[in-house]
C-alpha positions in Angstrom: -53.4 -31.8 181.8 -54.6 -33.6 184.6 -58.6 -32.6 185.7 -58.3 -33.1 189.4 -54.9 -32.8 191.8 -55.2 -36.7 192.8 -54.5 -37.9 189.4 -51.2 -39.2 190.9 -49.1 -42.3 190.1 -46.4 -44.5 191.3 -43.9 -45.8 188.2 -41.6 -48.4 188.7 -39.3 -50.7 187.3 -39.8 -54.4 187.4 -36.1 -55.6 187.3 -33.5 -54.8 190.1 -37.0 -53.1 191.7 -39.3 -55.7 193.1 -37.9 -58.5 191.1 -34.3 -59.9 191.3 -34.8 -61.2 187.3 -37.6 -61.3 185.0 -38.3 -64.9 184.5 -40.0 -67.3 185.8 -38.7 -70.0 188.2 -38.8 -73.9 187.4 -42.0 -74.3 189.7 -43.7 -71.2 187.6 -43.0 -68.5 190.6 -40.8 -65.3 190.2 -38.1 -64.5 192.6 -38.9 -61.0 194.5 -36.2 -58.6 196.3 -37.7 -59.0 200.1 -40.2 -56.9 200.9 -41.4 -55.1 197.5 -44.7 -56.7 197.2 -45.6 -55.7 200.7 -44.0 -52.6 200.2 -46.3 -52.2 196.7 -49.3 -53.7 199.2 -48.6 -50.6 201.5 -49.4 -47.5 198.9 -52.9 -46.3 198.9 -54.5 -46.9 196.0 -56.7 -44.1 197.2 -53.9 -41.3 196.4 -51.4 -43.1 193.4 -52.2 -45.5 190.8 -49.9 -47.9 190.4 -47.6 -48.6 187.0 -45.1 -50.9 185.8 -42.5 -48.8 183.4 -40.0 -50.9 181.8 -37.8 -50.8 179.0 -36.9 -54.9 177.6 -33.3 -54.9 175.7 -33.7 -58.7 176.8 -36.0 -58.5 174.4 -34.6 -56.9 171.6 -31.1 -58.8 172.0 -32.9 -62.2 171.9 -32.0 -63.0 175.6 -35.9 -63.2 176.8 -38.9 -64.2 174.4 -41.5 -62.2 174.4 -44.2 -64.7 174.8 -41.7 -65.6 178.3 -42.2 -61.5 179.4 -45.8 -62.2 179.1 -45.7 -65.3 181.2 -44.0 -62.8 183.9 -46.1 -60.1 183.9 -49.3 -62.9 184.0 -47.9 -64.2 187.5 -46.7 -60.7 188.3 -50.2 -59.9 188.3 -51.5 -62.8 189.7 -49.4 -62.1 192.6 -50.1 -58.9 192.9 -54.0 -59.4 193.3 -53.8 -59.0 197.4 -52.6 -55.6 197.1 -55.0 -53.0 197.9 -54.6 -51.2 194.7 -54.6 -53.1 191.0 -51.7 -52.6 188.9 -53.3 -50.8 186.5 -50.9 -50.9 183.2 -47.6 -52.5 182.2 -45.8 -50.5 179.7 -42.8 -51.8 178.4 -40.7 -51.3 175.5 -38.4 -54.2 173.8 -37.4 -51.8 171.3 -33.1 -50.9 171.2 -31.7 -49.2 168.1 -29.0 -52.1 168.2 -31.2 -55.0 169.0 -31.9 -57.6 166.9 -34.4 -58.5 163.8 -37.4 -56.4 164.2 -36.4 -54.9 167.6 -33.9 -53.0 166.0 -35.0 -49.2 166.2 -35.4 -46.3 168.5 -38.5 -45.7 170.4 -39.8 -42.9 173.0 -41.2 -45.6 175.2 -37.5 -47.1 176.0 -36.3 -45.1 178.9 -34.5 -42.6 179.1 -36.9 -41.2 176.7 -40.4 -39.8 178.6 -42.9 -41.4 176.3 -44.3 -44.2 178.9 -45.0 -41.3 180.9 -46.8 -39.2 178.3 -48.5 -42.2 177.1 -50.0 -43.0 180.9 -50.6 -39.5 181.4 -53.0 -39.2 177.9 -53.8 -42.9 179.1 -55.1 -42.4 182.8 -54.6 -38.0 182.6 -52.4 -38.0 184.9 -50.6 -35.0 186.5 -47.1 -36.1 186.0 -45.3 -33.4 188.6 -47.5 -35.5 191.5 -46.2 -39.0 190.1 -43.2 -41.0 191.3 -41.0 -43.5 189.4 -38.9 -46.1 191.3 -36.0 -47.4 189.6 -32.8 -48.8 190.3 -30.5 -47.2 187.2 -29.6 -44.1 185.9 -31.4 -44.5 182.6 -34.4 -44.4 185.1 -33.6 -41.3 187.0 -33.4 -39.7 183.7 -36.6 -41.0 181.9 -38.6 -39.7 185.2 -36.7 -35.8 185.4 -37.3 -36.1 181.2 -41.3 -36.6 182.1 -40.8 -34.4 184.6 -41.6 -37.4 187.6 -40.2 -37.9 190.8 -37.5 -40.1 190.7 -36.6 -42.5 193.2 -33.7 -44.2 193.1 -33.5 -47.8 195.3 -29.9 -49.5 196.2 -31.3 -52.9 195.2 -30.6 -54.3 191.4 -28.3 -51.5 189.8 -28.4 -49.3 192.7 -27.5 -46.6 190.4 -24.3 -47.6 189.8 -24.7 -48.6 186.0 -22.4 -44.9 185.5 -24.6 -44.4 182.2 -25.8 -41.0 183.0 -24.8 -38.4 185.3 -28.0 -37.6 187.0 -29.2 -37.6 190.8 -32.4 -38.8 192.0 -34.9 -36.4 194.2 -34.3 -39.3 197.0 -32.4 -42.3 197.6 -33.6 -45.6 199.2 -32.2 -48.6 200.2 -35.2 -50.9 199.0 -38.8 -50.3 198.1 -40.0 -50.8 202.1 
């Protein structure tokens, strides 16, 4: 349990969220969705820490080396170094109970299941009822009410309309601005 009340946290998915894809361009950038750095540039760090929560199955179907993720999440962070607040952990999971060679089991860190939540709360002792997760999917919307998080649902990527669980968000945005 959290020690004071501004142990608070903003989750959110890279993919569909602030980036259009996960990889790196030809010249070594990433392509963004308009406006989600500035819009990651505009929470105070002051009153939410700031979290990447992502579950891979790129990974674990062979579609994305990890060694490539890595590459992402360096520039990720390199770009991110203006913001006012640091990114302070990326949790991801490139685990899938059909994926391939030894990505091929369950874990509680791939969304829908709450265990990057519970790790960043034991991690950072958070109070998870004061955190947010933005996603773009279902499977987000769930992992957040699971970990009992806000959950924010953006139109961009997915938008929600993957159909893989019936869930509503607590609000709906068109983008992260």
């Amino acid at each position: 349990m959290a020690r004071t009340l501004d142990k608070q946290a903003v989750f959110f998915e890279l993919d569909g969220v602030i980036l259009k894809e996960a990889r790196l361009r030809p010249d070594g950038s990433l392509d963004y969705i308009p406006g989600a750095l500035e819009a990651l540039a505009r929470i105070d760090p002051t009153r939410f820490s700031l979290f990447v929560a992502t579950s891979r199955e790129d990974i674990a179907f062979g579609k994305l080396r990890e060694r490539e993720f890595k590459k992402v999440c360096e520039r990720f962070l390199e770009d991110c170094q203006g913001l006012r607040g640091e990114i302070k952990k990326i949790y991801s999971c490139p685990y899938h109970p059909k994926g391939k060679t030894r990505f091929r089991k369950e874990s509680v860190f791939r969304k829908p299941s709450p265990g990057i939540f519970k790790m960043a709360q034991h991690e950072f002792d958070l109070r998870l009822s004061r955190c947010w997760m933005v996603g773009h999917t279902t499977r987000d919307m769930l992992a957040a009410n699971r970990g009992g998080v806000g959950a924010i649902l953006v139109k961009t990527g997915q938008g929600g309309s993957d159909g893989e669980y019936n869930i509503q968000a607590h609000f709906t945005e068109d983008d992260m601005t």
